[in-house]
N, C-alpha and C positions, 0 to 999 in steps of 0.2 A: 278487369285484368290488367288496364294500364296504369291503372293506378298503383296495385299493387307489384309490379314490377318495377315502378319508380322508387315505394320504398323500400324495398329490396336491393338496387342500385346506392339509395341513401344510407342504407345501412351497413353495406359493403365497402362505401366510400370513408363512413365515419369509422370503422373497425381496422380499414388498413390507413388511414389516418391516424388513429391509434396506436398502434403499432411502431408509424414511424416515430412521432413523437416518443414513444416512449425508449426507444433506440439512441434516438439524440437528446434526450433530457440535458441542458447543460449542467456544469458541475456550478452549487453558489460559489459566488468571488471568495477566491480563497483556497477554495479544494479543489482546483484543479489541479491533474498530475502535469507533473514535472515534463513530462513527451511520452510520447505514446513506447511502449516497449517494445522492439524487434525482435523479444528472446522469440525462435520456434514454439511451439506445445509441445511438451513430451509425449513421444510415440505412443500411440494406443498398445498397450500389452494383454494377451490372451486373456481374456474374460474381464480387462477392466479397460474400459477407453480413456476415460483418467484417471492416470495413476497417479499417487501420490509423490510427485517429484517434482524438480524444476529444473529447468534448461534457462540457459545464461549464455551473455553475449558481454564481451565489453569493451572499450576505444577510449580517444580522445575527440573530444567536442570541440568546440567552439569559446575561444578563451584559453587553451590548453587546459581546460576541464577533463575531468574522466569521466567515464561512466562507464555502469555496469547495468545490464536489464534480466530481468526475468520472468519467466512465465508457468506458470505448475498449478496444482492443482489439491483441492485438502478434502479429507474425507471426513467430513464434518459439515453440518448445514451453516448458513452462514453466518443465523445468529450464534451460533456459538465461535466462530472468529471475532463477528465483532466483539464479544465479551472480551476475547481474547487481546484486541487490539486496546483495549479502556486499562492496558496494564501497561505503568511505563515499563517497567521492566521487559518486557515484551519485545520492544521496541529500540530501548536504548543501545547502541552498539558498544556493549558488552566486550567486544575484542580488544578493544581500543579503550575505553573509560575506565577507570580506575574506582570514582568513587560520584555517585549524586543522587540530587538530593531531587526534591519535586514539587512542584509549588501547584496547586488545581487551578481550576476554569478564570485559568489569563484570559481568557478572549470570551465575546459574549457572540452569539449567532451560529455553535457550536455543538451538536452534540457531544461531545467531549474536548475538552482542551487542556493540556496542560504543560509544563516549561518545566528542563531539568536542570541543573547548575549541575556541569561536570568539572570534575576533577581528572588529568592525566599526568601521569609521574613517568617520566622517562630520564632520558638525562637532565631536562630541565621540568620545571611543574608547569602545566599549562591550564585556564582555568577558561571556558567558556559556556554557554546558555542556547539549549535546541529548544524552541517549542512546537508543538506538536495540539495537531488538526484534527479531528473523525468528524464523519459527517454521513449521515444517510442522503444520499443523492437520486436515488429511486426508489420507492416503495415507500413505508415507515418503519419507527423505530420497531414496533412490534413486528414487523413481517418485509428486512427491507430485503432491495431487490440490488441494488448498487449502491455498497460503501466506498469512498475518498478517503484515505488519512496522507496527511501532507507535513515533513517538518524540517523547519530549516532552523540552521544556526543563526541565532537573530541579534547574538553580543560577544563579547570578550578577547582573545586573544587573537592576534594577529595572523601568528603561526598557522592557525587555523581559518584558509583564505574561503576555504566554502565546503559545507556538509549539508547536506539535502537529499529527500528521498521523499517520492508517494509509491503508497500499495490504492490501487484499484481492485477490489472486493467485490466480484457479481457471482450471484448463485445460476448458480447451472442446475440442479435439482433439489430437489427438501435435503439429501447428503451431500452434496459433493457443493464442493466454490471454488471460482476460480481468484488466482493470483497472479495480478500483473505490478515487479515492479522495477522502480527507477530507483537508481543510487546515483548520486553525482558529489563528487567534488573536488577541492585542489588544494596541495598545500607541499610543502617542500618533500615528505616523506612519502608522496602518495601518487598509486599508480592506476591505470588502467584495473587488471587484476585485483586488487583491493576492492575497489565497484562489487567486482563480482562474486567476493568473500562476502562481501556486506549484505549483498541480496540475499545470498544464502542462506546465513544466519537468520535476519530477519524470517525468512520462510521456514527453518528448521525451526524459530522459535515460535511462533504462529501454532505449527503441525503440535510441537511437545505441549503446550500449553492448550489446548483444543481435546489435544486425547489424555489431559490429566498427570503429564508426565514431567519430571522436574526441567528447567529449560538446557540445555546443552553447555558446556562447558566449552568455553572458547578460548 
């Protein structure tokens, strides 16, 4: 009998050991998010506890940086975000860029990577390069449990002093995932509130391409 409550003990030790670890998996070098997101969780609403929205928070940092965070939720399992995330289009901030172009797997140790050369036309033409992170950080590609996408501006124009953003990607059930993200950056035209335009979008473009739908017009 004492034996066998020892491994019953061992067993109980190595399953909540388990557990922990798999809670704190670190992210590889590289994919980690930008900070952790302060957004709330949207309100659980009548008959659905996640609902399909995102709540948002935004300030100034450190640097006179901005940022914006958020946090919401997509009615779609996860592989089907990540497919969703393997599009730059998806991705690229569309409010703001004008025109680019896309170059694949700049970086190796990736499950996805790729670099877009933007184009912006305002009063002057401004020309700079995001690249861009995914990564399964829990589970696997087939069945993962925690996606990373991380991407910053890594060249070109000045005027453009910093743009950067990670989406954290964990399933919550075979439908539902959650979204947690970061937007930061700075540059002469750019606010607090733009942060949290950017997350938005991002999420609304996520949601439309997951359910099939054309990406939103910004």
């Amino acid at each position: 009998m004492r034996a066998r409550l020892v491994v019953v003990a061992l067993l109980s030790t190595a399953l909540l050991s388990g557990c922990d670890s798999s809670e704190n998996t670190p992210a590889p070098p590289g994919l980690e998010a930008l900070e952790d997101s302060t957004a709330p969780e949207p309100t659980a609403q009548a008959g659905d506890p996640y609902p399909e929205t995102l709540s948002t928070v935004h300030g100034t940092g450190q640097g006179d940086a901005v940022y914006g965070h958020g946090r919401g939720f997509v009615h779609a399992p996860i592989l089907a975000v990540f497919e969703a995330m393997k599009n730059p289009d998806t991705l690229v901030d569309r409010r703001q860029i004008d025109e680019w172009r896309v170059s694949w797997n700049v970086e190796s140790g990736y499950d996805v990577s790729f670099r877009t050369h933007n184009t912006v036309r305002n009063f002057i033409t401004i020309e700079f390069e995001m690249t861009f992170r995914v990564g399964v950080v829990e589970g696997t590609a087939e069945a993962p449990v925690r996606i990373i996408e991380v991407a910053r501006k890594t060249s070109g124009s000045s005027y453009v002093e910093l743009a950067q953003h990670s989406i954290v990607v964990t399933k919550v059930n075979d439908t539902t995932t959650k979204l947690e993200i970061v937007v930061q950056g700075k540059g002469a035209t750019v606010g607090p509130s733009d942060m949290a335009v950017s997350a938005r979008d991002l999420f609304n473009s996520i949601v439309a391409r997951v359910h099939g739908r054309p990406l939103p017009d910004v």
